[in-house]
C-alpha positions as CSV (number, residue, x, y, z in Angstrom):
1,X,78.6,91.0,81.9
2,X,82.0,90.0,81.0
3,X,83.5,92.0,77.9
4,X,85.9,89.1,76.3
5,X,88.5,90.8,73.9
6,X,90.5,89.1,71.6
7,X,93.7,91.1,70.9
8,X,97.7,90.5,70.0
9,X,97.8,89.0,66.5
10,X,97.7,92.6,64.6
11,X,94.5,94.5,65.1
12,X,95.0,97.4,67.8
13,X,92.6,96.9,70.9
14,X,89.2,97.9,69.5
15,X,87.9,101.4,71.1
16,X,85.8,101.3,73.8
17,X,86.6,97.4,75.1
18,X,88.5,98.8,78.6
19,X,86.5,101.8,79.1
20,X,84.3,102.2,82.4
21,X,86.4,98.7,83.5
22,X,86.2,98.0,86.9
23,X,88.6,94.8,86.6
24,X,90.6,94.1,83.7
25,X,92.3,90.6,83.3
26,X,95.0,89.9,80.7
27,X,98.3,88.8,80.1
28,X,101.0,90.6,80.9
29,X,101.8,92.0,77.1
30,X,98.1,92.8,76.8
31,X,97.6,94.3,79.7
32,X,100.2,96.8,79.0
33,X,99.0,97.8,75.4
34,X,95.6,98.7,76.8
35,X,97.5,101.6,78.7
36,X,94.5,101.5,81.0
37,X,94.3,104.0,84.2
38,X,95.8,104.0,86.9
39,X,92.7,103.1,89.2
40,X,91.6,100.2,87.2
41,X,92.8,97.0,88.7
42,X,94.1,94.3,86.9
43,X,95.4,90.6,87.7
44,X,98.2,89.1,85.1
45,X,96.4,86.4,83.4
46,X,98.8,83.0,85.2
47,X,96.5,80.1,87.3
48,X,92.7,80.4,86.1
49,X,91.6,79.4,89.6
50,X,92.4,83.0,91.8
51,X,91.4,85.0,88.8
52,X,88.4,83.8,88.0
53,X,87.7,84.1,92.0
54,X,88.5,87.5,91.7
55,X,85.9,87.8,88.4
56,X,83.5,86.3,90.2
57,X,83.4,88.7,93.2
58,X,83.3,91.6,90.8
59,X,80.2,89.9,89.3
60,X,78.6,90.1,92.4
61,X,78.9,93.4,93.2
62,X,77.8,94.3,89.6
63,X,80.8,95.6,88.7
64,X,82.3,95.6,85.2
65,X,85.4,93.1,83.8
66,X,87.1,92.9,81.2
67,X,89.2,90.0,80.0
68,X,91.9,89.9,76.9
69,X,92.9,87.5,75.6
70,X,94.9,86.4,72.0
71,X,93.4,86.2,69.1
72,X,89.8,84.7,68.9
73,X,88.8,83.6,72.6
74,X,86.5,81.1,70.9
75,X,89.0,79.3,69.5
76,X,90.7,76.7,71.3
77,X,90.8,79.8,74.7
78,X,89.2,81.6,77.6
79,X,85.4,81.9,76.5
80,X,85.3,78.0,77.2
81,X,86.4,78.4,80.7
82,X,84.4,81.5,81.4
83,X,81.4,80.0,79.8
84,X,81.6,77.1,82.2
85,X,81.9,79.1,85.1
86,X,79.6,81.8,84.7
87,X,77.3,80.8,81.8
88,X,77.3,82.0,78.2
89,X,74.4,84.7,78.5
90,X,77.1,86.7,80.9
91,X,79.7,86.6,77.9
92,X,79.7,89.7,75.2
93,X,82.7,87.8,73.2
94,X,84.8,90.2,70.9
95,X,86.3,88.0,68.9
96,X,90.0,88.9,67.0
97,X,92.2,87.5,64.3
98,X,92.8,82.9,66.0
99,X,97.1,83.2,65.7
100,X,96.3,79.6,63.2
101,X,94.6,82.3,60.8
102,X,97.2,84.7,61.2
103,X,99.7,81.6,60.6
104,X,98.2,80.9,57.4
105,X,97.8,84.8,56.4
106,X,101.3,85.0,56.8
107,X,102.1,82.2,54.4
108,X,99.3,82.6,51.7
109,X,98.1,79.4,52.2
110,X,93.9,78.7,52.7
111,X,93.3,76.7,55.6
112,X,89.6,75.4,55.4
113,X,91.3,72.1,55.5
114,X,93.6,72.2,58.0
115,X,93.4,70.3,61.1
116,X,93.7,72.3,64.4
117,X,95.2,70.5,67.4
118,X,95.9,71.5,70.7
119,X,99.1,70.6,72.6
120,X,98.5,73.3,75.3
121,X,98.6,71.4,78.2
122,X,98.1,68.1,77.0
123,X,99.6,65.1,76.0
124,X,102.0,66.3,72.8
125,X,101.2,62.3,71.3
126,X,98.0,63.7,69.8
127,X,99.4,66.3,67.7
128,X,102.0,64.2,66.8
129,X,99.9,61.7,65.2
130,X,97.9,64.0,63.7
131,X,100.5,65.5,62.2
132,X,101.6,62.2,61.1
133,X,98.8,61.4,59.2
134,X,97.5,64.7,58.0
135,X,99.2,66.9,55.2
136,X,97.7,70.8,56.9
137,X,98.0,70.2,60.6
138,X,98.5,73.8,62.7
139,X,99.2,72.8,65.7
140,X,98.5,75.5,69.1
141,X,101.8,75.2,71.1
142,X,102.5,75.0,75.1
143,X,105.4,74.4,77.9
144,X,106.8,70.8,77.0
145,X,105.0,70.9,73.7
146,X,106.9,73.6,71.3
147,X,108.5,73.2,67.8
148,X,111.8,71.6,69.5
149,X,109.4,68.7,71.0
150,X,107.5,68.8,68.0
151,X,110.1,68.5,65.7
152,X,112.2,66.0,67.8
153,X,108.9,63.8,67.8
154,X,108.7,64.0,63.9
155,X,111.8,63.3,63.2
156,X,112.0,60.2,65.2
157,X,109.1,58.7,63.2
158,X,111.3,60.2,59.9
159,X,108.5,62.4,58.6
160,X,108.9,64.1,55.6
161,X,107.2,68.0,57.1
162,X,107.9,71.3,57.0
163,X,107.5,73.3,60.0
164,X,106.5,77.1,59.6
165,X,107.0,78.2,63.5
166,X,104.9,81.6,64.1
167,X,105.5,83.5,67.2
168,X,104.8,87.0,68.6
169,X,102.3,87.4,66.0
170,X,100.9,90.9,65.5
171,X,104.2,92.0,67.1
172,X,105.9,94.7,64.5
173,X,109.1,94.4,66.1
174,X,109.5,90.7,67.4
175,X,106.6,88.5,64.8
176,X,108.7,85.3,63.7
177,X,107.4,83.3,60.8
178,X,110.2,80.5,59.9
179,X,109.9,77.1,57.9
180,X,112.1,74.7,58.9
181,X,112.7,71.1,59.1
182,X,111.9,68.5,62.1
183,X,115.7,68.1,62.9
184,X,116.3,71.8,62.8
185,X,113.3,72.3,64.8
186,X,114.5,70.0,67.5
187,X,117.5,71.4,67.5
188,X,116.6,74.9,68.4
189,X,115.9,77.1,71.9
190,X,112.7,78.5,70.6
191,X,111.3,81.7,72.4
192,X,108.1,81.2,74.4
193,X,106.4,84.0,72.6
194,X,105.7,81.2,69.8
195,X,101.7,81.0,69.0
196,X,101.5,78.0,66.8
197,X,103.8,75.9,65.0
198,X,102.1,74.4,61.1
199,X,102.8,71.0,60.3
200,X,102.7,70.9,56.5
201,X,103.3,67.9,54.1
202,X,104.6,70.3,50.8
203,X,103.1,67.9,47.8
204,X,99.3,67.8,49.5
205,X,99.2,71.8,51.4
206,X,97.5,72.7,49.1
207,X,93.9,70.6,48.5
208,X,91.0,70.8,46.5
209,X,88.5,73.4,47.0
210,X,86.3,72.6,50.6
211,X,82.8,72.8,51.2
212,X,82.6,71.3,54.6
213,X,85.4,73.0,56.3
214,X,88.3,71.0,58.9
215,X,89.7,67.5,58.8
216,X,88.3,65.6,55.6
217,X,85.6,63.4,56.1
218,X,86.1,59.5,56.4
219,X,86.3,57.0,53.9
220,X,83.0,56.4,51.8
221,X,84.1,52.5,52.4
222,X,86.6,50.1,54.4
223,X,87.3,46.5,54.4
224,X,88.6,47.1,50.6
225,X,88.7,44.1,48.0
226,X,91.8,42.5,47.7
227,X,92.5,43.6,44.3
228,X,92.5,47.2,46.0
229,X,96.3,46.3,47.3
230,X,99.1,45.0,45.2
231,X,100.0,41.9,46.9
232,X,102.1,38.6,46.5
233,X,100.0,35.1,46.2
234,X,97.3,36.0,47.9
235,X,99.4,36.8,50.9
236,X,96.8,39.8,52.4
237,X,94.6,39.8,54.9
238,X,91.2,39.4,53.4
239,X,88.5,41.4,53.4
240,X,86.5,39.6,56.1
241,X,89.5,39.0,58.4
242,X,90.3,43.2,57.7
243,X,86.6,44.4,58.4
244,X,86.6,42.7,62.2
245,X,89.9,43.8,62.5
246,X,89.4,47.3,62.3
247,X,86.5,47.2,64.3
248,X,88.8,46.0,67.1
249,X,91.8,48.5,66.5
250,X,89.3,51.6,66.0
251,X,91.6,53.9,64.8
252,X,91.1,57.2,64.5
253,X,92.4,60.5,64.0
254,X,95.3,61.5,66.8
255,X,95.7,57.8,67.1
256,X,99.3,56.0,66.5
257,X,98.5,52.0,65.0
258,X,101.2,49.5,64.5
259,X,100.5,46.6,62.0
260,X,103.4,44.0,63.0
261,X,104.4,41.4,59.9
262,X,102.5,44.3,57.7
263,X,102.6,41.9,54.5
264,X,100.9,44.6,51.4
265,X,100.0,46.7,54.5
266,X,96.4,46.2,53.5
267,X,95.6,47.0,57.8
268,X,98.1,50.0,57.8
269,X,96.7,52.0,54.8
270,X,93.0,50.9,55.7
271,X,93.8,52.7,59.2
272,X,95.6,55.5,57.9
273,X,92.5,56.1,55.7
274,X,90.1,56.2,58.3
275,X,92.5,58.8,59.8
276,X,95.2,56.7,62.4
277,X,99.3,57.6,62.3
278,X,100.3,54.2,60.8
279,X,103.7,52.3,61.7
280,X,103.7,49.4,59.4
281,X,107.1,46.5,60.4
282,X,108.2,44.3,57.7
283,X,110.9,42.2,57.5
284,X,111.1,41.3,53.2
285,X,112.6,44.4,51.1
286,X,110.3,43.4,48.6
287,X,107.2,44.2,51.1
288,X,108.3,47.1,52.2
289,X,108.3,48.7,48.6
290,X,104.8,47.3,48.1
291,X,103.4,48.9,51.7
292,X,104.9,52.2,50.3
293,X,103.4,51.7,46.9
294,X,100.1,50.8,48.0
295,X,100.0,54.0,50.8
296,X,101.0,56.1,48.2
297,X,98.2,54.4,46.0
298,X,95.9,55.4,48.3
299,X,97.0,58.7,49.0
300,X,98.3,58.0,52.5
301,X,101.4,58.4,54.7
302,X,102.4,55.2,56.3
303,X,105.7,55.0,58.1
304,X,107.1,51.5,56.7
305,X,110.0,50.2,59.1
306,X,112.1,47.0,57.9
307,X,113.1,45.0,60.2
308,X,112.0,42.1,62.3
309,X,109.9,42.0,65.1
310,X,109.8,42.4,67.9
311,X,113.8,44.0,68.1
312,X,112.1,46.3,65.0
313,X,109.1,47.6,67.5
314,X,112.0,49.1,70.6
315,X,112.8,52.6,68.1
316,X,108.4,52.9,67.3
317,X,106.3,55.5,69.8
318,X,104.1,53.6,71.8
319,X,100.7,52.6,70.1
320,X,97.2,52.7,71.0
321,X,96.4,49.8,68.7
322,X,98.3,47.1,67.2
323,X,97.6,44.5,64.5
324,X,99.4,41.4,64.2
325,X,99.1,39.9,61.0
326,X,102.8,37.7,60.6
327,X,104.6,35.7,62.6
328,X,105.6,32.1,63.0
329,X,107.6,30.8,66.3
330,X,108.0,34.0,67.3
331,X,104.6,34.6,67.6
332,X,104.2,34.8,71.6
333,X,107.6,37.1,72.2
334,X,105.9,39.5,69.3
335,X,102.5,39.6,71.0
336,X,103.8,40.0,73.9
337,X,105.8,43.1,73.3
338,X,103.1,44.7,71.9
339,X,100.9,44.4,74.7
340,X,103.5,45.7,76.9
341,X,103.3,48.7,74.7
342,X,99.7,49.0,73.3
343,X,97.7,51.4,75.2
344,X,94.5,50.3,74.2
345,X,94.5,47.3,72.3
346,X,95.8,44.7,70.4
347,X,94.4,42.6,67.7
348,X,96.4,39.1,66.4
349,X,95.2,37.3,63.1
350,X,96.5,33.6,62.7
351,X,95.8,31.0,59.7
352,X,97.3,28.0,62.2
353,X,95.7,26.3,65.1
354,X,98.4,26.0,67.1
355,X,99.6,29.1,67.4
356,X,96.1,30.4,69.2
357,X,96.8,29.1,72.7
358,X,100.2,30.9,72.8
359,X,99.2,34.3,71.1
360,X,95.9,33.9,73.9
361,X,98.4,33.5,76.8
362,X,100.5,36.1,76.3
363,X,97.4,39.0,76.2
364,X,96.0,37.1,79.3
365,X,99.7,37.8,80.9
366,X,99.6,40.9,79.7
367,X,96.5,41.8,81.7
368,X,94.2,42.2,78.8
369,X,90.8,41.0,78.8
370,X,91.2,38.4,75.6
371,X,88.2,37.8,73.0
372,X,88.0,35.9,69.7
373,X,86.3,34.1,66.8
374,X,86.9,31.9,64.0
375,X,86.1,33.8,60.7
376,X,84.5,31.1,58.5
377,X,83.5,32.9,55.1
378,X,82.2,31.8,51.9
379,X,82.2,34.5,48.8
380,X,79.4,34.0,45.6
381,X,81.5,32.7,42.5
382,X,80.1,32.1,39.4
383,X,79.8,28.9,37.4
384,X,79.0,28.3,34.0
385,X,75.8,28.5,33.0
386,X,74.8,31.4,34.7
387,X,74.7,29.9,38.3
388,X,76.8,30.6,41.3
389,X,78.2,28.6,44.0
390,X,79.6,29.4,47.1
391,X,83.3,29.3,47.4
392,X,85.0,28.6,50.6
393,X,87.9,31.2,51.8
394,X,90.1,29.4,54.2
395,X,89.0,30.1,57.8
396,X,91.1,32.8,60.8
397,X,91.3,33.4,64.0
398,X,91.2,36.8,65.3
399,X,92.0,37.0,68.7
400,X,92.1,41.1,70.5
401,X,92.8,41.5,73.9
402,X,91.9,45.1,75.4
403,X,93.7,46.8,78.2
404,X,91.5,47.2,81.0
405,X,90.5,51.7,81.3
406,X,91.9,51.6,84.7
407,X,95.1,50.4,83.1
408,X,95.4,52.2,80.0
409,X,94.9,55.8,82.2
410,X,98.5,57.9,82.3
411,X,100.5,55.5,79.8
412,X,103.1,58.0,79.7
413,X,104.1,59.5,76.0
C-alpha cells in the first residue's frame, strides 16, 4: 500500500502516517516537518517520472511508502497520478485541509459556490475566463501562472476583482493572506510559496444558500424572446437566428467569446449565461450603455469595448468563438480578423445577399471548413376573431466556419 498524507495548510502531521516507512516522498518543507529517522529514505518531491520509479520498486519488494503531499491529495493533486499508475485499491488516502478551503477559512467566506480552476501547469486562458465570467473563482496557482499573471491578465480585460492571494498557508511564521487589486497584483514579485490566489467579484461573493455544490447550473432556457433585451427598432438578432448561433459558438465555461457589431448584445449575454467570458465591440455610445444594461439585467459580466472593428478587436485576448452580427463594407476585413484570431470558431449573421460570398471567402482563406443556411421563420400571430396566421420574420444567413483540430492545437495564449 501507499499511505497518501495530506499535510501543510495547519494541521500537524497526523501520528502514526511515517512510522514503519520504508520510503517517504514529499516536498522539501514536508519532508522536513516529518523529522523522520535517519535510515528512512526519502526523494524531494520535483519530476513525477523518477519518483514514482522509485515507488514502484518499493512496491515490489513489499516495502512500505509514504507520500505527503499539501492539503487534500484528492483535490486537484497526487492521488490522481498515483491512482493511474498503481491503481486505487493500493491507495490508503489521508486526506488534509485543500489550501482553497483554508483560502476561504481565512476570509470567512462559504465557498460551496465557488468555482475551482487549475492553472498548475496549464494554459493560464482558462482561469482567466473563468474568472471573467464567474463572481467566486479560487484559482490553484503554478510557474507562469501566479497572481502577477493573473492579475496582469485581468486587468487587461478591465475586470472589476478583488484578489485575496494566500500563500504558505498553515505556515505560523510566513502564511500570507492579502486582497488586492488586478493592477497591484501584476505589479508585484510574489513568493512561490503562494497556494491559491481567489478571484472575487465583491457585489455577488456572497450567493444564495447552495444545495448542489460548484459552479451554478446552466440556464433553464436560451434563445430568449426579444422583449428579453432592451433594444432599438428591432435592431437584435432574433430568437431563431440566436438559437443556431449558439449552437455554432458553444460557449462554455473557461471559454473567451467575442460578439463583433454587438448591437443590444442579445449573443454576448446569452453566452455569458450559459457560462462563456464575453467581449462584446460596439461602435454607437448609445449601444454600449444598452449591452451594459441588459448584462447587468441579466445578472452577467460582459466586457463591452467601444470602438470599431476590426482596429477595436487588436487590444481583446484571443477568442475561441466569435459572433459576427454588424458590419457593412467592412464586412470581409472584420471576418477576416477574426478568423485569424478565433481558435475554434467563428459564426457571421447577415440580412443582405451580397455580402455572403465575401464573408464565405474570407473563412475559406482563413482555412476554416465554411457551413451555412438560410433561416426562413414564420412566428403564430393572432388575428381577430380568435384565429392565427403565420407571420413572416425576414429571412438570415448564418454562415460559421470551424478551424480544422489539427489547426486550432497550441494557439498560443
Amino acid at each position: 500500500m501507499i499511505t497518501v498524507v495530506g499535510t501543510g495548510t495547519g494541521e500537524p502531521l497526523p501520528a502514526g502516517a511515517t512510522a514503519g516507512a520504508d520510503l517517504v516522498v514529499g516536498g522539501r518543507r514536508h519532508l522536513e516537518a516529518a523529522r523522520l529517522p535517519q535510515e528512512t529514505e526519502r526523494i524531494v518531491l520535483g519530476p513525477l517520472a523518477p519518483a514514482l520509479e522509485t515507488v514502484e520498486r518499493y512496491l515490489d519488494k513489499g516495502r512500505r511508502v509514504v507520500v505527503l503531499a499539501s492539503g487534500d491529495p484528492g483535490f486537484f493533486g497526487i492521488v490522481r497520478v498515483l491512482a493511474e499508475r498503481f491503481g486505487p485499491e493500493r491507495l490508503d488516502v489521508w486526506p488534509g485541509v485543500s489550501s482553497v478551503a483554508a483560502a476561504f477559512a481565512r476570509i470567512g467566506l462559504p465557498w460551496d459556490d465557488a468555482v475551482v480552476v487549475s492553472a498548475h501547469g496549464r494554459e493560464l486562458r482558462t482561469a482567466v475566463n473563468v474568472c471573467r465570467a464567474r463572481p467566486k473563482v479560487a484559482v490553484l496557482t503554478g510557474p507562469g501562472a501566479g497572481p502577477a499573471e493573473l492579475g496582469a491578465a485581468l486587468a487587461r480585460a478591465r475586470t472589476e476583482r478583488v484578489l485575496v492571494v494566500a500563500g504558505a498557508l498553515g505556515d505560523p511564521r510566513s502564511e500570507q493572506v492579502e486582497r488586492v487589486t488586478p493592477e497591484q497584483a501584476a505589479t508585484r514579485d510574489w513568493s512561490t510559496a503562494v497556494n491559491v490566489v481567489l478571484c472575487l467579484d465583491a457585489s455577488r461573493a456572497t450567493g444564495p444558500v447552495r444545495t448542489v455544490a460548484g459552479a451554478p447550473s446552466g440556464p433553464s432556457g436560451w434563445a430568449l424572446e426579444e422583449d428579453a433585451f432592451a433594444h432599438r427598432d428591432s435592431m437584435i438578432t432574433k430568437f431563431e437566428v440566436r438559437a443556431l448561433a449558439l449552437a455554432r459558438l458553444g460557449p462554455r465555461l473557461g471559454d473567451l467569446v467575442w460578439d463583433v457589431g454587438a448591437g443590444s448584445g442579445s449573443v454576448a449575454v446569452e453566452c455569458a449565461r450559459l457560462g462563456a467570458a464575453v467581449s462584446a465591440v460596439e461602435k454607437t455610445p448609445d449601444g454600449v450603455e444598452r449591452i451594459r444594461a441588459n448584462a447587468a439585467v441579466h445578472g452577467v459580466d460582459v466586457h463591452v469595448v467601444h470602438g470599431v472593428a476590426p482596429a477595436a478587436l487588436d487590444a481583446l485576448a484571443d477568442p475561441d468563438a466569435v459572433f459576427v452580427g454588424g458590419g457593412g463594407r467592412e464586412l470581409p476585413a472584420v471576418v477576416t480578423a477574426c478568423a485569424a484570431r478565433a481558435r475554434r470558431t467563428v459564426v457571421v449573421a447577415m440580412a443582405a445577399l451580397d455580402r455572403v460570398p465575401a464573408a464565405r471567402g474570407a473563412l475559406v482563406a482563413a482555412g476554416f471548413s465554411c457551413d451555412g443556411v438560410l433561416l426562413q421563420s414564420s412566428r403564430l400571430a393572432p388575428l381577430p376573431g380568435e384565429v392565427t396566421r403565420l407571420a413572416a420574420a425576414n429571412p438570415v444567413f448564418l454562415l460559421w466556419g470551424t478551424r480544422p483540430p489539427a489547426r486550432s492545437e497550441g494557439v498560443a495564449l
